[in-house]
N, C-alpha and C positions, 0 to 999 in steps of 0.2 A: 504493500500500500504506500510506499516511501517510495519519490520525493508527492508524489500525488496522492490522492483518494479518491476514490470513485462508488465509496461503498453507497447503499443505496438506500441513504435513511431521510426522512421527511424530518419538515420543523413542526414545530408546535401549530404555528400559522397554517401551512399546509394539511397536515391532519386535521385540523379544525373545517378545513374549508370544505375538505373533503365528505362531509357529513356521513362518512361509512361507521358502520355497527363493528361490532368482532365477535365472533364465537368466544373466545379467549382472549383477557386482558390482563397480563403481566407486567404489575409494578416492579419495576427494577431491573434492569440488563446484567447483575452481578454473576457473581460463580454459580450461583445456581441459576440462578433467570436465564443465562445464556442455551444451559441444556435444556431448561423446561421449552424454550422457545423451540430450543431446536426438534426435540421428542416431538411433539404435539404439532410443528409444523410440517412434520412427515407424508402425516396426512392431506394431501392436495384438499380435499370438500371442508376443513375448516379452514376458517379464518382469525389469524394470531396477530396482536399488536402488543410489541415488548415497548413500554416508556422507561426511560432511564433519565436522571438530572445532568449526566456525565457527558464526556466525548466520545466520539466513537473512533477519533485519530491515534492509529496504531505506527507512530512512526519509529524509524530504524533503531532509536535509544529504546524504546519499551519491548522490545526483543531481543538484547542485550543482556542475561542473565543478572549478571552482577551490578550494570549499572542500573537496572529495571527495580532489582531489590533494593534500591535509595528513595524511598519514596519522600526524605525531604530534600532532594532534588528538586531543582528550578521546572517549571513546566510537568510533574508528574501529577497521574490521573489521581489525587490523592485530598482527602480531607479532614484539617485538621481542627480541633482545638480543646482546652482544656476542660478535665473534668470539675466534680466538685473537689473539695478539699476532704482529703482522708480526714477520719476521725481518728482512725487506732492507727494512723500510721502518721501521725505529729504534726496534720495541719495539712501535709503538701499536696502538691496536685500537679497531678502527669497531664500528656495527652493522646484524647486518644485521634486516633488516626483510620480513617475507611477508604478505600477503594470509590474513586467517582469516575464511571467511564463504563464503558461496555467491557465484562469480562471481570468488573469487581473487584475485590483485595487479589484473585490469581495476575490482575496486572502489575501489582508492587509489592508480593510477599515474598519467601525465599523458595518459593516453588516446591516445597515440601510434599512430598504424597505418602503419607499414613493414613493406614485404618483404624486398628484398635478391634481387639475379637471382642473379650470379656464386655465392653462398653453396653455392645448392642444385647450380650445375655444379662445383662443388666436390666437393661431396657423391659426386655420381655419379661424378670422378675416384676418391675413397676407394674404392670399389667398389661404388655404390648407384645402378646405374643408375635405377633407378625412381624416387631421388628428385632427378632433375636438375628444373632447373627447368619444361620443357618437360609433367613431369609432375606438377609440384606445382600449378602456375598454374592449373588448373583449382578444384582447394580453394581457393584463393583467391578465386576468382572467384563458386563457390558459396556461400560465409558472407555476399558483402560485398551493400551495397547503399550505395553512393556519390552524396552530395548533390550533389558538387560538380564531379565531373570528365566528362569527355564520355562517352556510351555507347562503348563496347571490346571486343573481345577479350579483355584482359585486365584491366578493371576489371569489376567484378558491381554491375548495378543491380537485383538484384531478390530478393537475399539477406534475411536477417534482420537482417545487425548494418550499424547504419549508423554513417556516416562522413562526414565534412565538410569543408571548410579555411575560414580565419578570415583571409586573406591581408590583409588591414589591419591593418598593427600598431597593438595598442593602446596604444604608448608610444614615444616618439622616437627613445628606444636603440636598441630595434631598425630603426625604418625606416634607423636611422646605420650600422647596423653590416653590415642589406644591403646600402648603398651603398658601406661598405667594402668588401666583397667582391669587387664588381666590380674594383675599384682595383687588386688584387692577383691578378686573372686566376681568378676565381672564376666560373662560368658562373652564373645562375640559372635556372632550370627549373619549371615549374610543377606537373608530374607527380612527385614524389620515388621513383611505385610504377612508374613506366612501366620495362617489362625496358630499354630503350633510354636512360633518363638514366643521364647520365657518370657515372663513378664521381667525379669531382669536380663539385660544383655546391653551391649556397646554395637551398633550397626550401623552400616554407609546407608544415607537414605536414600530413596527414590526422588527424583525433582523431575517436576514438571518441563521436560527442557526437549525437542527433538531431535533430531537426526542432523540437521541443521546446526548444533547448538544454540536455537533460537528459545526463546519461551515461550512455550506451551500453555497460554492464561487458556479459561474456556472459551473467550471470545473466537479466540483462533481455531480450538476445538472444534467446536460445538454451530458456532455462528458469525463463519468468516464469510469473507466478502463473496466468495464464491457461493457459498451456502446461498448468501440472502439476496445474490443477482439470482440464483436458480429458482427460488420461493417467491418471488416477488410478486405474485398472483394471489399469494396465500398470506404470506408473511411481511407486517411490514414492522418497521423500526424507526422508531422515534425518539431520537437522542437531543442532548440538554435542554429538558423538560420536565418539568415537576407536577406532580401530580398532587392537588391542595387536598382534597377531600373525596373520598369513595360516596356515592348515592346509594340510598335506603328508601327501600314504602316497606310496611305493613304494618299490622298491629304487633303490639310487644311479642305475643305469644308465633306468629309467621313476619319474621323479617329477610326482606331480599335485598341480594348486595346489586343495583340495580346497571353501575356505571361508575367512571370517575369523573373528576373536573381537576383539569390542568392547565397552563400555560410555560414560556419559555422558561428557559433557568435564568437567562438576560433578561434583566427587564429592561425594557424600552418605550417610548411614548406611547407607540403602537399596539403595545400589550395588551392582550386583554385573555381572559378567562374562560377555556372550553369545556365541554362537555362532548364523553364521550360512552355510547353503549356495550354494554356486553351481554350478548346473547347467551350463554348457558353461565359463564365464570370469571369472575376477577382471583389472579393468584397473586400474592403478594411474596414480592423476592427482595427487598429491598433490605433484608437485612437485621441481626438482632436491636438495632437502636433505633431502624427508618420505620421498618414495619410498626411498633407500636405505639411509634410517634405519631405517626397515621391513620392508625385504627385512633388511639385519643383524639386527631381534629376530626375525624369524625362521628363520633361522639358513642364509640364504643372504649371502654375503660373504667379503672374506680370512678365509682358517680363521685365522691366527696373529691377527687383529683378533677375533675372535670365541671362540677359546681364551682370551684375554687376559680375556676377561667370562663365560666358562664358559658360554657359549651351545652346545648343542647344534648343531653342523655338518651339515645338509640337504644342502648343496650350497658346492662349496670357490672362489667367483667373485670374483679379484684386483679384476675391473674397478668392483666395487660400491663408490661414494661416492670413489674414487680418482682423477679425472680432470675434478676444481672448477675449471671456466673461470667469468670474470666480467669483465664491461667494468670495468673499473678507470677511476675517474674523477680532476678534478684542479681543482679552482674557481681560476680570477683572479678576481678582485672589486677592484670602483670605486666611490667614492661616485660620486651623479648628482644632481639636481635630486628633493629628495624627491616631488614629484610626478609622476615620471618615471619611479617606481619601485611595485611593489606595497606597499613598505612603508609608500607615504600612507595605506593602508585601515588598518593597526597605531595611525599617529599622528592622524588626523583622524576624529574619529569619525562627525560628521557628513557626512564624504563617503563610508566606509564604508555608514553607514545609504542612503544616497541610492543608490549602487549598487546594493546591497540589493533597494534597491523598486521601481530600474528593470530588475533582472533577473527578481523577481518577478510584474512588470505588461509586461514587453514582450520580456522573454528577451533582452536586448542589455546591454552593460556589461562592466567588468572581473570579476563572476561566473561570465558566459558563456562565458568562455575559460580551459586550465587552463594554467599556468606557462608552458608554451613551444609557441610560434605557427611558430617559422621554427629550422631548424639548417641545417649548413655540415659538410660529408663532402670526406673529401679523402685521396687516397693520399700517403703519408710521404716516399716515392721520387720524385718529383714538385716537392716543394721543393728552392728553391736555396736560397742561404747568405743571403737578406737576405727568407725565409720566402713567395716568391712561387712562383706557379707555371708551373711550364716542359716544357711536356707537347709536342716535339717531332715524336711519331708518335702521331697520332690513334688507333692501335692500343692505344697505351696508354688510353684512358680508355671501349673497350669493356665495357661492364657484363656482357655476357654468357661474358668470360675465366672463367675460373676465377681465376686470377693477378690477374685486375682485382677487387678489391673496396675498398673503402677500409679503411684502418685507423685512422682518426681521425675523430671527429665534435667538433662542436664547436657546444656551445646556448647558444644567449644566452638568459638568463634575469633575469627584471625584479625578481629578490628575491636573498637573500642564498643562498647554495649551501653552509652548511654545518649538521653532525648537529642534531635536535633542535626541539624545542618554540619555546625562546628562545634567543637566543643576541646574540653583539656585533653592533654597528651597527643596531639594530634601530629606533632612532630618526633613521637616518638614511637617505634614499634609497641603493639598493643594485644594482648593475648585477651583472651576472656572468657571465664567458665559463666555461661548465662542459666544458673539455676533456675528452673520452674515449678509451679505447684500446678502439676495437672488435674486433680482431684480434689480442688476449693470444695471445704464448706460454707464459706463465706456468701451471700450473697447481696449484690446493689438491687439501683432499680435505675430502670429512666424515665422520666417526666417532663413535662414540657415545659419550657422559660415560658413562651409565649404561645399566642394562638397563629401567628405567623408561620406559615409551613417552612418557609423559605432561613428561621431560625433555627440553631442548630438544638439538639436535645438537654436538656439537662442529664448529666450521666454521674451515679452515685457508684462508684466501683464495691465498695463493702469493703474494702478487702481487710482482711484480718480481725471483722466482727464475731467471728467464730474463731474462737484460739485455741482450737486443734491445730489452726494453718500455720497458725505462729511457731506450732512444736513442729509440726514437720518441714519445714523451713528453716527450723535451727539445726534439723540435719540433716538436709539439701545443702546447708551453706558450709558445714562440716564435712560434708563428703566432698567437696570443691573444695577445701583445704586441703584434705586428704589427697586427693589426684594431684595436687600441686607440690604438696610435701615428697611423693612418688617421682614426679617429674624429674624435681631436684636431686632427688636421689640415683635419679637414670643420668644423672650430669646435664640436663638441661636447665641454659642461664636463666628463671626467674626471678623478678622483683618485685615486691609486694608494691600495687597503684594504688589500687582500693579494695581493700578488705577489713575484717573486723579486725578491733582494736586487740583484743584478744579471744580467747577459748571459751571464759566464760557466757552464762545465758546470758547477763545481763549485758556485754558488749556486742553477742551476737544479734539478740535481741532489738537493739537500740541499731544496730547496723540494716537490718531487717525493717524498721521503718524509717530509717533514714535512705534506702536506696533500690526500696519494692517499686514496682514500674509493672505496666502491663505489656500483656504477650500480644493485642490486640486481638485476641480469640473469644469478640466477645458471642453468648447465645445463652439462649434459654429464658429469655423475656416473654415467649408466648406458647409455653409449654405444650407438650402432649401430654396432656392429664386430663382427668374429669374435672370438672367445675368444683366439686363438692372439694375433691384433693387436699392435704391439710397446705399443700403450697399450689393455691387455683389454678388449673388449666385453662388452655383457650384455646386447642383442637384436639380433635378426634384423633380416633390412629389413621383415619383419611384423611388428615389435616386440616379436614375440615372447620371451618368456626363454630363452635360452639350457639346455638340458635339462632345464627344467619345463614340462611342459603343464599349460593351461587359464590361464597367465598372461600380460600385456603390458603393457607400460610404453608412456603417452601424455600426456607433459609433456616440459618441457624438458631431463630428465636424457639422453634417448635422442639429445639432436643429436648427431653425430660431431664436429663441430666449430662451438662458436658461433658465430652469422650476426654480421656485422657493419652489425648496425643493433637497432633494438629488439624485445623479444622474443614481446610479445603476439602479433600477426597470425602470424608465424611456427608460434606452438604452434598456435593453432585451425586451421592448415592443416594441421599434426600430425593433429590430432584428426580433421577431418574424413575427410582419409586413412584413417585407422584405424579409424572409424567402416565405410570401405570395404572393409578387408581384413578386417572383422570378418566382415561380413552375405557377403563370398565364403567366407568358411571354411566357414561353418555351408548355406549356400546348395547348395554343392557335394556338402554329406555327403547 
C-alpha cells in the first residue's frame, strides 16, 4: 500500500449519503473486528459495514517489526492518555495506550501469538462449557498459519495470519538469561502454544510476522486491501469515524439494538451527525475500554453511573465497564554492554543505518525482530524461598488444570521498559527483566468523564486492591533478581539501573508501587457471565447482550476472566467463534 493507497474505504460523509442499511454492523476495525469482518463477509448475500475512528494507512514503517512495536512513535496508529491515579500504588498514574487504525493494538504490539490451555478450562468451570479449551482450539487453529512449528492438530498451517519464531537471540542477554533459566529449574520448551507445555517453562515465542519479515497485524490478515477490493459488493469500510450512540425501541422487557449514529473523527464545519441501519446485528469490537464507553452513551450501564451524567437509562447493566482486569506489569533494568542492547540503534547511527538496509535488502537484522524473542511463565506457588522451582507432583504443572495456569511471566527485553518516547538511560545499553502479573485479582473499572463520545474514558486500573497481587509480585520481582544474580554468575557484565533497594518486603514492596505500569492487556469490562453473577455479566456464551436483541460484544471486554498470557490470538479466536455463532443464528431462522 506504500508510497500510495488505494484501499477502498468510504468517509463518514459518503456512507451517510449513501442511505444503504447493513445486515451486519461492526463497531470497530481492531484485532478482532478485522476477522469478524472478514468471516461474515465471506458470504457474498450479506451485507457488512466495519466503522473504525482510526486510519486505514498501512505504510512501509507499520510493517517494520521492531519499529511498528514503538507505538510512541511520531505518526503511529496509537492512543494515548493517562489513567486515574493509583490508590495502592502511591498516587501515580501511567498510560494507557490503544491501537487506532484498522487492525487495532496487532498494529503496535510486539506481535506476540499465545494461547493459554488451562484459561479456557477455566472458563468452562465458570459455567461456559463451550468455551473450554477443547472447543476453542479449533478457532485457533482456523486463523493460524504457522512458519515455524510442525504440522498438528493443534497448530493451523493453512490459515490467513501467519506466524513465526526467531529462536536465535539477537543479543547475548538473552541467550544469558535462557541459560539462567535452566539453573533454576526452568524447563524450556519449544512449542509455548502446545495444550501440553508446562505451565512453567522458558520458550521462543511465536510473533505475528510473515515470510516477508513484515507484520502480520489482522488488518493485513484478515482485511487487506485485496480482500476488500474483492468484497466490495458486500463489504464496505468506513474509516476515521466515530460512532456517538447505538439506536434502541422497545419496551424495557423487548429491546432492539436498532442502528448506530456516527460522524467523522475530524470534525469540520461541515460535520454533521449520521445514522445508520442494521438489518439482523450491530457487533461491537471496539475494545475493552471503547465498547462500554458506548454501551454507557447509550444508555445501557449502572443507572446511578449514568443518572450521575443525565443519560437516558435503556437498560439498568451493573456489569458495564465495572470488572477492568489488566496484566499489571513491573520492569528490573540493568545496564549491559551498549551493544548488547537495542539502544546501540539510538546511539550509533551508522549501525542503525546498516541495519536498516540489511533488513531492507535481505529481511534479516535487529528490524526483523520486535522487542521480545523469548519469555519465562511460571506458577507463584511453585517457588521456594531462594526463588527456584520445586514442583514435587508432576500434576502440578499440567496445563490442561484449570488451577494450572501460571501467574507470572517474565520478558527479557533488550531496551529500557519504561513510559514514553524518551526517557533515562537512553544512552546507555539497557537490559530489562519486565515482570508481569498475568492472573490479577485486582480489578478497575471504566467510566465516563463526559457525555462527549469523542472524550477519552475514565480508566481506574485497581491495580493492587486485592493484595494477593502484591504477594505475588514480590516474587515475580524476586525471581528477576534471581535470573540476574545467575547471569552474573554465568560472567555476564550486569549493573543494577533500577531495582529494589533491597530483599526485604518492605523495599520490595514500596518498589512495586513505585514502578507497576501496565501491560496494556486490558478486558473483561463486559463479561460473559449471567446478570445475577456475584461480579455482573453483560453477555451470553453467544455474546450476546444481555436483554437487547440484535446486539454482541467480540473483543476483549466479554473474557470472564483474563487469560494468562497475551491477548491478541486469544480475541481472534473470540472472533472467529463469533463469526460462528453469528452465521448459526441467522442460518437457522
Amino acid at each position: 500500500m506504500w508510497p500510495f493507497s488505494s484501499y477502498p474505504a468510504v468517509s463518514a460523509e459518503e456512507l451517510g449519503k449513501s442511505n444503504k442499511s447493513f445486515d451486519y454492523i461492526i463497531v470497530g476495525g481492531g484485532t478482532a473486528g478485522c476477522c469478524l469482518a472478514a468471516r461474515l463477509s465471506e458470504d457474498p448475500s450479506v451485507t457488512v459495514l466495519v466503522i473504525d475512528r482510526g486510519i486505514v494507512g498501512d505504510d512501509w514503517v507499520s510493517k517494520v517489526p521492531l519499529i511498528s512495536a514503538n507505538f510512541y512513535r511520531s505518526g503511529a496508529p496509537a492512543a494515548e492518555w493517562p489513567t486515574q491515579p493509583m490508590q495502592h500504588a502511591n498516587g501515580r498514574v501511567v498510560h494507557a495506550v490503544l491501537g487506532e487504525g484498522l487492525g487495532g493494538g496487532s498494529r503496535i504490539n510486539s506481535c506476540l501469538y499465545t494461547r493459554g490451555t488451562g484459561d479456557y478450562n477455566l472458563w468452562r468451570d465458570m459455567g461456559h462449557p463451550s468455551w473450554s479449551y477443547e472447543h476453542v482450539e479449533p478457532y485457533f487453529v482456523k486463523s493460524e498459519k504457522t512458519l515455524s512449528q510442525p504440522s498438528s492438530k493443534f497448530r493451523g498451517t493453512s490459515g490467513p495470519w501467519v506466524n513465526q519464531t526467531f529462536p536465535e537471540p539477537a543479543f547475548d542477554c538473552l541467550t544469558q538469561v535462557v541459560q539462567a533459566t535452566k539453573h533454576i529449574g526452568i524447563p524450556t520448551v519449544s512449542d509455548l502454544n502446545s495444550p501440553t507445555s508446562p505451565v512453567v517453562c522458558c520458550s521462543v515465542m511465536d510473533v505475528a510476522i510473515d515470510a516477508s519479515m513484515h507484520r502480520m497485524s489482522t488488518f493485513q490478515a484478515f482485511l487487506s486491501e485485496k480482500v476488500a477490493a474483492a468484497r466490495k459488493p458486500n463489504l464496505t469500510v468506513c474509516a476515521e469515524t466515530i460512532v456517538t450512540r447505538i439506536r434502541f425501541s422497545g419496551p424495557a422487557d423487548a429491546i432492539s439494538a436498532l442502528g448506530v449514529y456516527y460522524e467523522a473523527t475530524k470534525l469540520t464545519r461541515t460535520a454533521r451527525n449520521y445514522y445508520v441501519k442494521a438489518n439482523r446485528e450491530i457487533i461491537l469490537c471496539a475494545g475493552a475500554i471503547a465498547s462500554p464507553q458506548l454501551l454507557m452513551l447509550s444508555g445501557v450501564g449502572p443507572r446511578s453511573h449514568l443518572q450521575e451524567h443525565s443519560i437516558n437509562i435503556v437498560r439498568d447493566m451493573p456489569g458495564v465497564g465495572s470488572t477492568l482486569k489488566d496484566h499489571a506489569s513491573l520492569p528490573v533494568m540493568y545496564q549491559v554492554p551498549l551493544d548488547d542492547s537495542l539502544h546501540v540503534l539510538k546511539n550509533k547511527p551508522i549501525r542503525a543505518i546498516s541495519e536498516l538496509l540489511r533488513y531492507l535488502i535481505t529481511g534479516k537484522g535487529l528490524f526483523s525482530v520486535p522487542f521480545m524473542q523469548w519469555s519465562i511463565f511460571v506458577q507463584s506457588s511453585l517457588l521456594n524461598a531462594h526463588s527456584e522451582i520445586v514442583a514435587s507432583d508432576p500434576s502440578t504443572l499440567d496445563p490442561t488444570q484449570p488451577g494450572n495456569t501460571p501467574d507470572i511471566e517474565i520478558m527479557p527485553v533488550p531496551h529500557r521498559c519504561t513510559e514514553g518516547e524518551k526517557g533515562d538511560w537512553d544512552d546507555i545499553g539497557v537490559f530489562s527483566l519486565l515482570t508481569c502479573l498475568v492472573k490479577p485479582k485486582s480489578v478497575g473499572t471504566v467510566r465516563l468523564a463526559y457525555t462527549d463520545p469523542r472524550e477519552r474514558a475514565l480508566i481506574d486500573l485497581g491495580y493492587l486492591s486485592n493484595n494477593d497481587d502484591i504477594l505475588v509480585l514480590r516474587k515475580a520481582a524476586r525471581l528477576a533478581l534471581r535470573l540476574a544474580k545467575q547471569m552474573r554468575s554465568q560472567g555476564y557484565p550486569l549493573q543494577d539501573l533500577q531495582v529494589p533497594a533491597s530483599d526485604s518486603d518492605v523495599d520490595v514492596d514500596e518498589y512495586i508501587r513505585n514502578n507497576i505500569r501496565t501491560s496494556y492487556h486490558y478486558s473483561s469490562t463486559c463479561r460473559m457471565a449471567a446478570e445475577n453473577d456475584k461480579r455482573p455479566g453483560v453477555v451470553d456464551d453467544d455474546l450476546k447482550v444481555h436483554g437487547i436483541k440484535g446486539l454482541r460484544i467480540c473483543d476483549t471486554s466479554i473474557f470472564p476472566e483474563i487469560v494468562s498470557t497475551h491477548t491478541m490470538a486469544p480475541v481472534v479466536m473470540v472472533a472467529e467463534k463469533c463469526a460462528d455463532l453469528i452465521k448459526t443464528t441467522w442460518r437457522d431462522l
